[in-house]
Residue, then its C-alpha position, 0 to 999 in steps of 0.5 A: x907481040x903476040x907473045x907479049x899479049x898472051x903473058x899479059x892476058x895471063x897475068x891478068x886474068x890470074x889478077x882478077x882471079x887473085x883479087x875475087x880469092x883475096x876479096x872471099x878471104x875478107x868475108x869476116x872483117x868486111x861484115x864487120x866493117x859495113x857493121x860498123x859502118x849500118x851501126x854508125x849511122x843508124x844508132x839512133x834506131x838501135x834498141x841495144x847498145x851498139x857495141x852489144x848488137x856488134x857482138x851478136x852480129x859478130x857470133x852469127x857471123x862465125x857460125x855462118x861461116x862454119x855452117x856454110x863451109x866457109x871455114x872448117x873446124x879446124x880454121x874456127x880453132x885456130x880463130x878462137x887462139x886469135x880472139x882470145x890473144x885478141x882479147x888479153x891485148x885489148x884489156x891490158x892496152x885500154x887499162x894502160x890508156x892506149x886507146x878506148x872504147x867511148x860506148x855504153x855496153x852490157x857485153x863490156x869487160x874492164x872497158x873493153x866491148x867482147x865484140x873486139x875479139x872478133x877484129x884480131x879473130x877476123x885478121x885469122x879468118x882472112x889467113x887462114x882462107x887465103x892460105x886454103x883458097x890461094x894453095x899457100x906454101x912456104x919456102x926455106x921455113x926458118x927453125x919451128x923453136x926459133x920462130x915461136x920464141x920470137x913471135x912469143x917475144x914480138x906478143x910479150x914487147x907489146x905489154x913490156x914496153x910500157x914498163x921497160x924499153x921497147x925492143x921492137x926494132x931488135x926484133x924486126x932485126x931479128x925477123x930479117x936474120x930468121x926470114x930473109x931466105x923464106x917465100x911464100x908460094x901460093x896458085x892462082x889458076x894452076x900458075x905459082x907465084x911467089x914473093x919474100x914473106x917480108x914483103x908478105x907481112x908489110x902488105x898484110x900489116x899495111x892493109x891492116x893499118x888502113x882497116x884501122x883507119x876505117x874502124x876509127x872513123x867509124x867510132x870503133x875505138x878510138x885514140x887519145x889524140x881522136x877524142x876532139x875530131x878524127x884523125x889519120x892513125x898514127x903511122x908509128x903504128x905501121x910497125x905493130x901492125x907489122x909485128x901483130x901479124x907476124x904473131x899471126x901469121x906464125x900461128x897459122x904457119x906452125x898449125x898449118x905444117x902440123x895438120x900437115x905432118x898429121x895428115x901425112 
């Protein structure tokens, strides 16, 4: 029995130590949330369109963040790639109808708010802490050109779709042939875990899914079938998710192992 309260004493502990690095991992996309949240509620006494004061409190953000060692200068980088694939995705899907911002804003481009960037750049932000903070390791990492073709054709399907067939079942098939033999091991504590990196993007994918939901509701954006009232986010939306986070989380890997080399 003692045995037994000690592995759990362990495990939990080195739960709770997960849930804080996890928690400071989150820092960018929960100040975007509770602004989404403030600038919602408190809109009638914004003297600036919403979206534009999101914007702002977005680049001081990132400068916290990198003043504040928050993040390194190789980190903001690598956020920047993000805001930028970020950006050409949400200006192809909102011109193709998919979804769109309702708002008036100065810092709008082709009915995309600048700010938007900064979503698909805090999902960077969170990777790349995690992988810091958590000692991140991969294990039985799949071909460098194979991976960057097939996260370059998941980034490709999400604009080919609308005029060809979508292909991205094909695509997680190919994933479980790349990835089925990889792990992710990461330390909480000085103790390892691991798990399939799969499961790894599902959970990533799934909490992004959930994030979706917030913003939404929050009148980030919205969808066609929210126009009337909000709605939950359609659950066919799980598996671009999915596969948006493979794109990031193979950019962060193949930096990762290239600072790596470099350092080495």
């Amino acid at each position: 029995m003692e045995v037994v309260y000690e592995k759990g004493s362990r495990y939990l502990k080195d739960l709770t130590v997960f849930t804080y690095h996890e928690a400071m991992s989150c820092i960018f996309p929960l100040v975007i949330f509770s602004s989404l949240f403030l600038t919602d509620q408190f809109q009638a006494y914004i003297a600036i369109p919403r979206y534009d004061l999101m914007l702002l409190i977005c680049i001081a953000t990132q400068i916290l963040m990198v003043v504040g060692r928050f993040e390194s200068m190789d980190e903001l980088k690598v956020i920047c790639v993000f805001h930028i694939i970020g950006l050409l995705l949400e200006l192809f899907k909102v011109n193709m109808g998919s979804w769109s911002y309702p708002e008036e804003a100065y810092t709008k481009f082709l009915g995309v708010p600048l700010y938007s960037g900064f979503m698909y750049a805090s999902v960077a932000s969170y990777l790349c802490q995690a992988w810091r903070r958590l000692h991140v390791e991969i294990i039985a990492w799949p071909n460098v050109l194979l991976t960057t073709l097939l996260g370059a054709a998941i980034y490709l399907n999400f604009f080919t779709h609308h005029y060809i067939f979508d292909i991205r079942w094909w695509l997680v098939g190919i994933l479980f042939l790349l990835f089925f033999r990889t792990y992710v091991m990461f330390k909480v504590r000085g103790n390892t875990y691991q798990m399939p990196i799969i499961l790894a993007y599902f959970l990533i994918g799934f909490f992004v899914w959930i994030a979706e939901n917030i913003a939404t509701f929050f009148k980030a954006w919205h969808y066609p079938y929210q126009k009337e009232a909000w709605s939950l986010v359609d659950l066919g939306k799980l598996s671009s998710w999915f596969l948006l986070v493979i794109v990031s989380f193979l950019i962060v890997a193949h930096l990762k192992m290239l600072k790596g080399k470099e350092q080495a």
